[in-house]
C-alpha positions as YAML, in Angstrom:
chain: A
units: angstrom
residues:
- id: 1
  name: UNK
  ca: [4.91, 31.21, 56.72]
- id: 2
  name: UNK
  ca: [6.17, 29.22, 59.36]
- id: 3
  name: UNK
  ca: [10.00, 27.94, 58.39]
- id: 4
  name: UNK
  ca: [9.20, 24.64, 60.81]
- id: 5
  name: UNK
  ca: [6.50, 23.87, 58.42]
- id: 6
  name: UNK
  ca: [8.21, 24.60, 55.39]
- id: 7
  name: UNK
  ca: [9.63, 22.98, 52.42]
- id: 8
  name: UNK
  ca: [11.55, 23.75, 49.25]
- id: 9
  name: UNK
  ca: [10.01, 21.59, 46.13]
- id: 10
  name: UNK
  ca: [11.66, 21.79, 42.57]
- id: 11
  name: UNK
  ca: [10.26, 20.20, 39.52]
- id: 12
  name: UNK
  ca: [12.01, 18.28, 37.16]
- id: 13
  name: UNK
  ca: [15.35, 19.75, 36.63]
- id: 14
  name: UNK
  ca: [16.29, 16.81, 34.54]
- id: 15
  name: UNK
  ca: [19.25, 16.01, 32.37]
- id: 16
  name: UNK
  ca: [16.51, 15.50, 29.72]
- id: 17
  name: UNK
  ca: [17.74, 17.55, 26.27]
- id: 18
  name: UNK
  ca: [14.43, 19.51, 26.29]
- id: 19
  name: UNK
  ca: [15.39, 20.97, 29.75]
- id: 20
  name: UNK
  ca: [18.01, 23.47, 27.85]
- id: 21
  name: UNK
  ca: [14.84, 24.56, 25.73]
- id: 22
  name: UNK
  ca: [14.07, 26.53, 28.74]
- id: 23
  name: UNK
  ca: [14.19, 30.38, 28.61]
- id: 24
  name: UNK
  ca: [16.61, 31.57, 31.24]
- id: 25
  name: UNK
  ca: [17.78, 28.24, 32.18]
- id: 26
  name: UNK
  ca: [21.12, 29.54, 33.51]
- id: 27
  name: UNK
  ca: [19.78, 32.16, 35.77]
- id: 28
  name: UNK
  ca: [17.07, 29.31, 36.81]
- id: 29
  name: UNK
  ca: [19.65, 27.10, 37.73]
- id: 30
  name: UNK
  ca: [22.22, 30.15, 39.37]
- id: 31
  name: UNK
  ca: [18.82, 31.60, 41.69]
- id: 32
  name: UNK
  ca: [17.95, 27.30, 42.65]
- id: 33
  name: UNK
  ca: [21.29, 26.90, 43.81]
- id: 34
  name: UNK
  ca: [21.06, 30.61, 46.56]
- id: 35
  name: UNK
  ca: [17.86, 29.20, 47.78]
- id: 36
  name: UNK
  ca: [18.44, 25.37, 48.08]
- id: 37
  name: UNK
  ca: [21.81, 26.47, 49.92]
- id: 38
  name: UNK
  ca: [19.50, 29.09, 52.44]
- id: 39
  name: UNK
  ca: [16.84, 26.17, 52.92]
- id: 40
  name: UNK
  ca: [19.51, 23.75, 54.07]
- id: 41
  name: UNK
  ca: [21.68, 26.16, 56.09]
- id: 42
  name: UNK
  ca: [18.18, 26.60, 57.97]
- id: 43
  name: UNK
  ca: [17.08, 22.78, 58.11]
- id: 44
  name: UNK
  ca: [14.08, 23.40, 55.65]
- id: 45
  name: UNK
  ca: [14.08, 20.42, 53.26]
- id: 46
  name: UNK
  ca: [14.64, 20.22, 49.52]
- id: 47
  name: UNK
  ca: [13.00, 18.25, 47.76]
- id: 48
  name: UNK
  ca: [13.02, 17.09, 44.40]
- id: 49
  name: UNK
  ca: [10.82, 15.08, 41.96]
- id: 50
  name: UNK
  ca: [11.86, 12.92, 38.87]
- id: 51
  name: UNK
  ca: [9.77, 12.64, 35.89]
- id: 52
  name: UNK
  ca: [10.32, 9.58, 34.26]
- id: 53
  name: UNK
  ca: [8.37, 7.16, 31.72]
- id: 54
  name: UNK
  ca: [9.55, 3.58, 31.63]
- id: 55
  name: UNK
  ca: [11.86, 2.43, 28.87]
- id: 56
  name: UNK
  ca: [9.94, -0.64, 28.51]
- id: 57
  name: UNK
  ca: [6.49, 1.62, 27.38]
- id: 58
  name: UNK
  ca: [4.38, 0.42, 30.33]
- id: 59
  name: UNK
  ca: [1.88, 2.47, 31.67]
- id: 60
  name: UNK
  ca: [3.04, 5.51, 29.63]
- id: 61
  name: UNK
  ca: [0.24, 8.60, 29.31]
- id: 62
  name: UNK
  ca: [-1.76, 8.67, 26.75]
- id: 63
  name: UNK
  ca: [-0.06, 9.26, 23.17]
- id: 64
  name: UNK
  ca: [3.35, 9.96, 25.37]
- id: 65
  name: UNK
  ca: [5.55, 10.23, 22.53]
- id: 66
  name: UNK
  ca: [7.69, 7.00, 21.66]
- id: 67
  name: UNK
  ca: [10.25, 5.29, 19.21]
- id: 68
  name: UNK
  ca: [9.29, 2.53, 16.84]
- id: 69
  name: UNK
  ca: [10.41, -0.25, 19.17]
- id: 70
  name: UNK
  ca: [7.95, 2.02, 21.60]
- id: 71
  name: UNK
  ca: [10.05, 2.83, 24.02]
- id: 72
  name: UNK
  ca: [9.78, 6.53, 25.22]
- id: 73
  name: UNK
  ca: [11.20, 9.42, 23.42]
- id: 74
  name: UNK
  ca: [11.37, 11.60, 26.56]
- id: 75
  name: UNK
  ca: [12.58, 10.74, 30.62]
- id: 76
  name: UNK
  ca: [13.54, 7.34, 29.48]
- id: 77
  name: UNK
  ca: [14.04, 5.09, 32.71]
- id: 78
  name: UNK
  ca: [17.29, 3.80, 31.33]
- id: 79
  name: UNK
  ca: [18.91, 7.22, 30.41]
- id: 80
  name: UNK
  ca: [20.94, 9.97, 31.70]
- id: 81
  name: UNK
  ca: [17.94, 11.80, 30.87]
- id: 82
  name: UNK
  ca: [16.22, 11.16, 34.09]
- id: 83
  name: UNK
  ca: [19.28, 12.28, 36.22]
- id: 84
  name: UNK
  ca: [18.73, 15.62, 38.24]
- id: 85
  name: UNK
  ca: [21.01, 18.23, 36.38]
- id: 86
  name: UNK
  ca: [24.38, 18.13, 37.84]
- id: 87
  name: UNK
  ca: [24.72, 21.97, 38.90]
- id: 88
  name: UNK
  ca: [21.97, 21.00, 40.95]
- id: 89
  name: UNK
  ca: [22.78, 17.63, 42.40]
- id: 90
  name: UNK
  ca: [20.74, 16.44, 45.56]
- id: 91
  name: UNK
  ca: [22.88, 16.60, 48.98]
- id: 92
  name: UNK
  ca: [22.77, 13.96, 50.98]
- id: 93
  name: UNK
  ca: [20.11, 14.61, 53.18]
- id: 94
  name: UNK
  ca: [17.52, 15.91, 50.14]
- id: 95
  name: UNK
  ca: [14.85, 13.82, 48.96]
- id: 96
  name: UNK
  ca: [13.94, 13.05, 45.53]
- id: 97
  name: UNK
  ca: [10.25, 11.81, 44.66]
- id: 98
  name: UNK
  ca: [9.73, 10.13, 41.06]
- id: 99
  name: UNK
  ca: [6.77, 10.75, 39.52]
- id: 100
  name: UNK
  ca: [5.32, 9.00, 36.30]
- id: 101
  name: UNK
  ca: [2.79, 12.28, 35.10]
- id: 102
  name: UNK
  ca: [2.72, 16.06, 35.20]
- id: 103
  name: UNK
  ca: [2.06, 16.58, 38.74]
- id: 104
  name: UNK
  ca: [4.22, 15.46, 41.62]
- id: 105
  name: UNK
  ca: [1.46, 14.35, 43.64]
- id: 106
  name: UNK
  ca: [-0.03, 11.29, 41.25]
- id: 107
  name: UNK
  ca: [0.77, 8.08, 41.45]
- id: 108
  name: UNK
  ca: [3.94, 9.21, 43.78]
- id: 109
  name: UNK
  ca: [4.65, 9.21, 47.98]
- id: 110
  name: UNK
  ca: [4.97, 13.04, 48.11]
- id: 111
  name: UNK
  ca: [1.99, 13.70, 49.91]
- id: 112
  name: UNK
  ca: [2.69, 11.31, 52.56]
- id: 113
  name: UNK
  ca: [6.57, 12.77, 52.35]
- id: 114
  name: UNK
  ca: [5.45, 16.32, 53.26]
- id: 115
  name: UNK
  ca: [3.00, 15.23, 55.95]
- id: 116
  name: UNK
  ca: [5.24, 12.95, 57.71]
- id: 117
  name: UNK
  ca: [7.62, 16.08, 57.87]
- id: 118
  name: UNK
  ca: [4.74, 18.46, 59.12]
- id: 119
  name: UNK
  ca: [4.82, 20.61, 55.75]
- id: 120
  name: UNK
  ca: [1.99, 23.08, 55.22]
- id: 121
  name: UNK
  ca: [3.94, 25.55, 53.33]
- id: 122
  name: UNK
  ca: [5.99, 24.59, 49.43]
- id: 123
  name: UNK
  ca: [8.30, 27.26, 47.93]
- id: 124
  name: UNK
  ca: [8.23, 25.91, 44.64]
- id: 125
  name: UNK
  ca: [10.25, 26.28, 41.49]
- id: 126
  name: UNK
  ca: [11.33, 23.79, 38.25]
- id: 127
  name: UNK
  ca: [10.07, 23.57, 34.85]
- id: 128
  name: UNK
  ca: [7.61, 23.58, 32.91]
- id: 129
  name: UNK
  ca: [6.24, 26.28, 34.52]
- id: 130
  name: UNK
  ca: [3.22, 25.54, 32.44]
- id: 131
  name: UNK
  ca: [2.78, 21.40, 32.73]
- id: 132
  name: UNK
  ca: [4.57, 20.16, 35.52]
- id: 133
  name: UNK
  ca: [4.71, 22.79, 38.11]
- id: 134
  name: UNK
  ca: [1.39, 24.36, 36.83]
- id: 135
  name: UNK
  ca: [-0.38, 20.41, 38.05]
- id: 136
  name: UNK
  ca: [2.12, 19.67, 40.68]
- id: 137
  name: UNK
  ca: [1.02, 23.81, 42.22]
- id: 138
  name: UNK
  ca: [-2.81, 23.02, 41.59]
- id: 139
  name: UNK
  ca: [-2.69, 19.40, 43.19]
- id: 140
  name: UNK
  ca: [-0.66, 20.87, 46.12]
- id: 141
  name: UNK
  ca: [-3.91, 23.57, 46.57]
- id: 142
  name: UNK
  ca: [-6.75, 21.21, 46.16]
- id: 143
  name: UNK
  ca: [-4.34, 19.75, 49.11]
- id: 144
  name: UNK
  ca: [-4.35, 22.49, 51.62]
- id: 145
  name: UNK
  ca: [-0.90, 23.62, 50.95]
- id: 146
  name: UNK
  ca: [0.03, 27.30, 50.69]
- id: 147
  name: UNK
  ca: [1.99, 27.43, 47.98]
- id: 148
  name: UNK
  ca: [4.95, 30.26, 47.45]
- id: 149
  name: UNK
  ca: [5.46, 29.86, 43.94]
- id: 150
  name: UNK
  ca: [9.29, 31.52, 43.07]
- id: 151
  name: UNK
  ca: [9.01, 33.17, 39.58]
- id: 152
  name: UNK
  ca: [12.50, 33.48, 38.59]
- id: 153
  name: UNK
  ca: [13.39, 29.59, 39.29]
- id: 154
  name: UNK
  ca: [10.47, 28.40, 37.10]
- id: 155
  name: UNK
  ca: [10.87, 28.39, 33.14]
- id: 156
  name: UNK
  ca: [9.19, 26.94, 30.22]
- id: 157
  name: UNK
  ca: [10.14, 27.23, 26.25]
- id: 158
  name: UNK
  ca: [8.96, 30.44, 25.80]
- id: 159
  name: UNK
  ca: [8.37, 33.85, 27.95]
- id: 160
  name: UNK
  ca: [4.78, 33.92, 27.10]
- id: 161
  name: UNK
  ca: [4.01, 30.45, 28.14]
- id: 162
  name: UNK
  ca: [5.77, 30.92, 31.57]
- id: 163
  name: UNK
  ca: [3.63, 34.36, 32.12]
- id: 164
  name: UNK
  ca: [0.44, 32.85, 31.44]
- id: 165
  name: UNK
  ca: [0.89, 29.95, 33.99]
- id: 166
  name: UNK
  ca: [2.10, 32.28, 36.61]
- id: 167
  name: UNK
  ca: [-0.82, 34.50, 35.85]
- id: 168
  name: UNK
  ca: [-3.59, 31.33, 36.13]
- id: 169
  name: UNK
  ca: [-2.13, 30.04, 39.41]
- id: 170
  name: UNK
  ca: [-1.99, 33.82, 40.85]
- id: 171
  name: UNK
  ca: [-5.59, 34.30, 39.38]
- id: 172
  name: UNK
  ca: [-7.12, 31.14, 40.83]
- id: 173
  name: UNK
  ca: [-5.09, 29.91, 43.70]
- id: 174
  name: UNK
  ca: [-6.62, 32.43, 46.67]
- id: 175
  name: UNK
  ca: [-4.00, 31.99, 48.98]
- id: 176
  name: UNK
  ca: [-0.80, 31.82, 46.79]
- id: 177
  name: UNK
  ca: [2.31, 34.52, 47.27]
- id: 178
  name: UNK
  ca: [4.41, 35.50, 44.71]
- id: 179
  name: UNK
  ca: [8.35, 35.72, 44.89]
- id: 180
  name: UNK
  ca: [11.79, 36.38, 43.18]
- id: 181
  name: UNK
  ca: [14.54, 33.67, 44.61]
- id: 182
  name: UNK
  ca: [16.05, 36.67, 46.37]
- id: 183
  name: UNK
  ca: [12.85, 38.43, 48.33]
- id: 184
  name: UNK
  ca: [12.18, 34.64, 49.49]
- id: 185
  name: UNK
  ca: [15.96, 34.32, 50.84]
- id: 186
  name: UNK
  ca: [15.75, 37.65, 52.39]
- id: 187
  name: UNK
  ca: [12.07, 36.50, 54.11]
- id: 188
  name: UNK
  ca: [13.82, 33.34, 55.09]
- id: 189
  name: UNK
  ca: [16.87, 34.96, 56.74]
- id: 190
  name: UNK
  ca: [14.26, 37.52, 58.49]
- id: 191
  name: UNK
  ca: [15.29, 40.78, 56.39]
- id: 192
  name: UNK
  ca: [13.14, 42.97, 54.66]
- id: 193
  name: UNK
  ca: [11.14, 41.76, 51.26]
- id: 194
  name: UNK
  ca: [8.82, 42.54, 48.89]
- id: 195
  name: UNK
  ca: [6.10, 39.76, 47.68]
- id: 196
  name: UNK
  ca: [3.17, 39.43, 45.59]
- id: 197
  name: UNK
  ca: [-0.11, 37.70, 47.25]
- id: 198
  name: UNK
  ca: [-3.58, 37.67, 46.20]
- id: 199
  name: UNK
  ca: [-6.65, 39.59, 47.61]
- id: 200
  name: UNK
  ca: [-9.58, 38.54, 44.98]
- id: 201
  name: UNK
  ca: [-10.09, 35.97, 43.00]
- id: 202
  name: UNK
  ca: [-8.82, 36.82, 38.83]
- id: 203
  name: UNK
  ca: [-7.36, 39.82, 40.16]
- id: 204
  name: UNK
  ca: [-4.61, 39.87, 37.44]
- id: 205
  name: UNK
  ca: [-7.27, 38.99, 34.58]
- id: 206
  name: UNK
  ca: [-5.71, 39.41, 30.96]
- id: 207
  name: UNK
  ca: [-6.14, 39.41, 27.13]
- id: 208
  name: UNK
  ca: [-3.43, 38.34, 24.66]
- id: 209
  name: UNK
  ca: [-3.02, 41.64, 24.17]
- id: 210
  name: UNK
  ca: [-2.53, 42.76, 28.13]
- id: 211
  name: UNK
  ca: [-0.86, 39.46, 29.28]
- id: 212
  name: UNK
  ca: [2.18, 41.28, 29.61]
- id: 213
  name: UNK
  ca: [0.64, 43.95, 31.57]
- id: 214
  name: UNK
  ca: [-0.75, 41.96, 34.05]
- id: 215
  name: UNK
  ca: [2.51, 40.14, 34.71]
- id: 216
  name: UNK
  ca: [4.14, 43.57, 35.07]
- id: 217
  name: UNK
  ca: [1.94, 44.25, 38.03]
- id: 218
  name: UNK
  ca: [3.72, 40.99, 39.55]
- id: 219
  name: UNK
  ca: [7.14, 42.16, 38.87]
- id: 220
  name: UNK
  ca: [6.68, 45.14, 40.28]
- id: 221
  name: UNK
  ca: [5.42, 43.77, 43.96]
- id: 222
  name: UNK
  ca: [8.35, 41.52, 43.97]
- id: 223
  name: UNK
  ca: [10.44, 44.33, 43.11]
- id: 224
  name: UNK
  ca: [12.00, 43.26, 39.93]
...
């Protein structure tokens, strides 16, 4: 991975209420904040994307839930709820990308952001690990970028929810690595650093009954 061509993107860590839903939030936030410092000590940009639905109900998704006057329940333009959380607030020279569905790339300039900067690399992290960064991760692929997804910076409501998207992008996205917040940092800073990658496709196949299992084998490659 080439640090040059290289760029940090986090999902949605929004003010919205349903963002404290998410398991492990506070270690989420604690392990974004190490890496987004690293990235900008070493000029690699951070990026962030917005998801937000228009408080007038135009052009929401299909059966997006919404009040009676039908404006939208959740990421209502004219809230706080948009608003990146404040542990995390964007420095100055960050870039935030709003984005009106699931993945960051539709209907939004963050393709054309990462190629004007020369990106072929994303570290990603955000939630939910299994809507927004699980579309935002496959659009990015279906785009040529190698993807690094970071495990430990991702959440969704529940444990189980979180392992099985980690475990469908690691099955089906050939090129994709692996990482805790820390081995990345450590890769970054040029130390030594333990990662997971893939070498066949549905290599970490699994059952409800040996989900857990499979993630295990993750854990253990990115020594955690």
């Amino acid at each position: 991975m080439e640090i040059k061509k290289t760029a940090l993107l986090l999902i949605d860590l929004q003010k919205e209420e349903g963002t404290s839903d998410v398991v492990g939030l506070e270690d989420i936030i604690k392990g974004t904040k190490a890496l987004e410092k690293t990235c900008r000590e070493l000029g690699i940009p951070v990026i962030y994307t917005r998801h937000i639905n228009r408080s007038d109900g135009i052009g929401l998704a299909n059966n997006e839930p919404v009040k009676e006057a039908g404006n939208p329940i959740y990421y209502n333009s004219h809230t706080k709820a948009v608003e990146i959380l404040d542990e995390l607030s964007p420095a100055k020279n960050d870039i935030v990308i709003d984005k009106y569905r699931y993945s960051g790339f539709f209907g939004s300039n963050l393709d054309a952001v990462l190629q004007e900067l020369g990106v072929e690399h994303l570290m990603v992290g955000g939630v939910l690990t299994d809507v927004c960064v699980l579309s935002t991760v496959l659009d990015a692929y279906s785009r040529d970028y190698q993807v690094n997804i970071v495990n430990d910076i991702c959440g969704a409501t529940t444990e189980g929810a979180h392992m099985a998207a980690i475990l469908i992008m690691a099955n089906w996205i050939y090129d994709i690595r692996v990482w805790e917040s820390i081995q990345l940092k450590n890769m970054l800073l040029g130390k030594e650093h333990y990662v997971w990658e893939s070498h066949v496709p549905d290599e970490l196949s699994f059952t409800p009954e040996s989900m857990r299992d499979a993630f295990d084998k993750i854990q253990q490659a990115i020594g955690r």
